[in-house]
C-alpha positions in Angstrom: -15.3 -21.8 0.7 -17.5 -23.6 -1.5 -16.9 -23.1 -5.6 -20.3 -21.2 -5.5 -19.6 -18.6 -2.7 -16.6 -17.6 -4.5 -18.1 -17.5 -8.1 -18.6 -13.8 -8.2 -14.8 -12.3 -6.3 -11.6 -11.9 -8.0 -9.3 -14.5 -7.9 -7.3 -14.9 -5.0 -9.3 -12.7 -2.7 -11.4 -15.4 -0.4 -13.8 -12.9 0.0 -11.5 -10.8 2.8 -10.9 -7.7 3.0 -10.2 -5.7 -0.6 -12.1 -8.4 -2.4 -14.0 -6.5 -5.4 -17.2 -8.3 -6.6 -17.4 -8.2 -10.2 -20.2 -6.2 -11.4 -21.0 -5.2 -15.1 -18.5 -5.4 -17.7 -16.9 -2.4 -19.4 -14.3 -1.1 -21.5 -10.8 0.6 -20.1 -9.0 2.8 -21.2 -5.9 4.0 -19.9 -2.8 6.6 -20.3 0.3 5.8 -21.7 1.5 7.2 -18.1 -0.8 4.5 -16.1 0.2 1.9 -18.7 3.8 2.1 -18.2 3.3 2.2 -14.4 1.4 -1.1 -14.3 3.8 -2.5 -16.8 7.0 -1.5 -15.1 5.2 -2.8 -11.8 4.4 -6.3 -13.9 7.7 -6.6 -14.6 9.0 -5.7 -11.3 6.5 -8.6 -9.7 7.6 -11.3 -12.2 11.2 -10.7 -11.1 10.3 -11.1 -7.6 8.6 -14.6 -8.3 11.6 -15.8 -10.4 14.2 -14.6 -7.5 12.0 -16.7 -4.8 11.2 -19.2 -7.1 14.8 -20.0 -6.9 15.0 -19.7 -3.2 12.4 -22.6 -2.9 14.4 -24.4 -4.9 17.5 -23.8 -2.7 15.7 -24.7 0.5 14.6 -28.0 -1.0 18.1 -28.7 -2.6 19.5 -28.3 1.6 16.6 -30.6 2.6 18.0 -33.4 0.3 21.6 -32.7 1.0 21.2 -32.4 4.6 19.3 -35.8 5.2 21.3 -37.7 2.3 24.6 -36.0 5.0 23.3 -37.6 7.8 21.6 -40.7 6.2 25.0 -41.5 5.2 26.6 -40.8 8.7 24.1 -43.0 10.3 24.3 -45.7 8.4 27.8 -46.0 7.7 28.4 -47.3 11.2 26.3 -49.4 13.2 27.9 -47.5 16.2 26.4 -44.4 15.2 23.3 -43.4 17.2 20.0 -43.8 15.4 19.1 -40.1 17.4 20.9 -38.7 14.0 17.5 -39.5 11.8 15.4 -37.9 15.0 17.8 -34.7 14.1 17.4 -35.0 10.0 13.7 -34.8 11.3 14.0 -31.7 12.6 16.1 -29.9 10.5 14.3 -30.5 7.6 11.1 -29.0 9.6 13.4 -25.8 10.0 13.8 -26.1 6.0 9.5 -26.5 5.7 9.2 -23.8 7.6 11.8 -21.7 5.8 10.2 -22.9 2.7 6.5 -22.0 3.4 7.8 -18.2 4.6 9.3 -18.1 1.7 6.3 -19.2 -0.5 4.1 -17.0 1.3 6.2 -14.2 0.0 6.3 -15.6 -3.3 2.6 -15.6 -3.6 2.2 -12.1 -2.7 4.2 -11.3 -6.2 2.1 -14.2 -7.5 -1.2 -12.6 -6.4 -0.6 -9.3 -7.9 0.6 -10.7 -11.2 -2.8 -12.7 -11.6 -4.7 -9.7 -10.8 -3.0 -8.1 -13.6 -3.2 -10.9 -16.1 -6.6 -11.1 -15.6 -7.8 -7.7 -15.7 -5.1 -5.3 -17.2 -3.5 -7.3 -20.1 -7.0 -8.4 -21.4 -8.2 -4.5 -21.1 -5.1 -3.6 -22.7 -6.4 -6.4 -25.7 -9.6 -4.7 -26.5 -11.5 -6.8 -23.8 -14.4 -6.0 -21.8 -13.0 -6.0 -17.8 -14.4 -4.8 -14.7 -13.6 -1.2 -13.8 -13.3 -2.1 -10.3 -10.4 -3.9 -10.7 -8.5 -1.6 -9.3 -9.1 -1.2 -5.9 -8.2 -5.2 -5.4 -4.5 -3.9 -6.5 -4.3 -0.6 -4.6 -5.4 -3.0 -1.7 -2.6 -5.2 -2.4 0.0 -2.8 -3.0 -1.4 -0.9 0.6 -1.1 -3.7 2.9 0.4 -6.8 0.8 -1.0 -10.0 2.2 0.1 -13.5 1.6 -3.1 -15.1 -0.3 -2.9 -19.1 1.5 -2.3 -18.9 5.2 0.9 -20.3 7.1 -0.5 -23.6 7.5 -2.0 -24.2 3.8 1.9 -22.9 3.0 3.0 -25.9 5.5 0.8 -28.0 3.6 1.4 -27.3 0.2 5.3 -27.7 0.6 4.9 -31.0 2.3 2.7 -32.2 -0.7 5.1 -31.1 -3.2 8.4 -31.9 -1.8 8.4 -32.5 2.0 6.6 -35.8 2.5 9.1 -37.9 0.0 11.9 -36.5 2.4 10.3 -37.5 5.0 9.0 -40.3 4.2 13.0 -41.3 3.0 14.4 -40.2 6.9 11.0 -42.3 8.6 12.3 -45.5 6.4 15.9 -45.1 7.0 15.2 -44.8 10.6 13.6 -48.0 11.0 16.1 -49.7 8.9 19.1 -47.9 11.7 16.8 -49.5 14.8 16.4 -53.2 12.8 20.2 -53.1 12.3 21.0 -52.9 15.7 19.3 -55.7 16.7 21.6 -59.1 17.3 21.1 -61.7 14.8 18.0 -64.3 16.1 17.2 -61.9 18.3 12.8 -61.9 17.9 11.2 -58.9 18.3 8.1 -58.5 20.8 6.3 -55.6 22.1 7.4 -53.7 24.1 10.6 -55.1 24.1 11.2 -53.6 20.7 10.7 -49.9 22.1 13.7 -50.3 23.7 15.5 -50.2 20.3 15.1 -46.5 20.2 16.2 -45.8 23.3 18.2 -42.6 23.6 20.7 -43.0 27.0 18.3 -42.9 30.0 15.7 -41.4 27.5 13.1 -44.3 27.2 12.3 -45.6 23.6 8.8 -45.8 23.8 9.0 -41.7 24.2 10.8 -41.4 21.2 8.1 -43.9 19.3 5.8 -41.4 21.0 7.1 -38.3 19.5 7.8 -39.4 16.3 4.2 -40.8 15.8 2.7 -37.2 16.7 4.9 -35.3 14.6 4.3 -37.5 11.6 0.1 -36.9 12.2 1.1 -33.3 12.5 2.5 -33.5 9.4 -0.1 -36.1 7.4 -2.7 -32.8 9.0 -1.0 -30.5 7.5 -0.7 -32.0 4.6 -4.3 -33.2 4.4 -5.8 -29.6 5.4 -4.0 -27.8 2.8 -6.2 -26.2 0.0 -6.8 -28.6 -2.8 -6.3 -25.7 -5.0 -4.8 -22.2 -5.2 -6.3 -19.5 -3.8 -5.8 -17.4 -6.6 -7.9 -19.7 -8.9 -11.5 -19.1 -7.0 -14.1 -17.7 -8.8 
């Protein structure tokens, strides 16, 4: 969505369902009853983002272990099978995934927190907000909705944390495969797939798979939203 079609919603809202278009400017008052609600409820939604803020962090931290674990396996022997880098691959997919499920959730707590920061603090200030504000929260608090979709969640994880690790087991991999070859022996294509072969599972499959999930990932991480959500409009 272009920086213009979104100039007139509340943040985070992408114009979906809920979204509240702002309209003209007034003043708010509120009881000390609805005050202490939405503060309490502030509170309560800060705590949540701190808590999964700190789960990222732990899924991250078992990325790193894991493939430093089995980088160190691998390498430590050249008798070790190079299928142990194809394996860091995938369990540090399991962590993205884990990761982006669990940022989804964080930006649910994020989303309402903005709304608030935005509309109730400053009304609480002496500013003029729109009145409407509050049906974008009720929304929220009805049918909570992560605001980025799984994918941009994919994305945004790979482009904060993800690629480097990946990046790290892709490089280490290559260095396992040139190990194994026999001093003076030249490499020549297609000779050299058989390098990754895996038993009777040919190497140019493995080269194969490898290359697609790697462009799965660069697209993931190339589609996700230069931005957040939360900061249209």
């Amino acid at each position: 969505m272009s920086h213009d079609a979104g100039a007139g919603l509340m943040p985070g809202t992408g114009g979906g369902e809920g979204a509240v278009r702002e309209g003209k400017l007034t003043e708010v008052s509120y009881s000390g009853n609805q005050a202490n609600a939405l503060i309490h409820l502030y509170r309560a939604e800060v705590g949540k983002m701190t808590a999964y803020r700190q789960r990222l962090d732990m899924t991250t931290n078992w990325s790193v272990v894991t493939t430093a674990g089995l980088a160190s396996f691998a390498l430590g022997d050249v008798n070790n099978s190079h299928a142990t880098f194809l394996f860091a691959m995938f369990m540090n997919y399991f962590f993205l995934r884990l990761e982006a499920r669990r940022f989804r959730t964080f930006e649910i707590a994020h989303h309402r927190v903005r709304i608030m920061e935005r509309f109730f603090y400053p009304a609480m200030l002496g500013d003029k907000v729109d009145a409407g504000w509050h049906q974008l929260l009720l929304a929220e608090l009805a049918k909570p909705r992560s605001p980025m979709t799984r994918n941009d969640a994919l994305g945004w994880r790979l482009n904060r944390n993800y690629l480097w690790i990946y990046a790290a087991v892709l490089l280490a991999w290559f260095a396992k495969l040139d190990l194994s070859v026999p001093k003076g022996f030249l490499l020549e294509f297609p000779e050299t797939f058989s390098l990754a072969d895996i038993g009777s599972f040919p190497g140019w499959l493995v080269f194969l798979g490898v290359g697609v999930f790697y462009a799965y990932l660069i697209w993931l991480a190339l589609r996700a939203a230069r931005t957040y959500p939360l900061e249209e409009g």
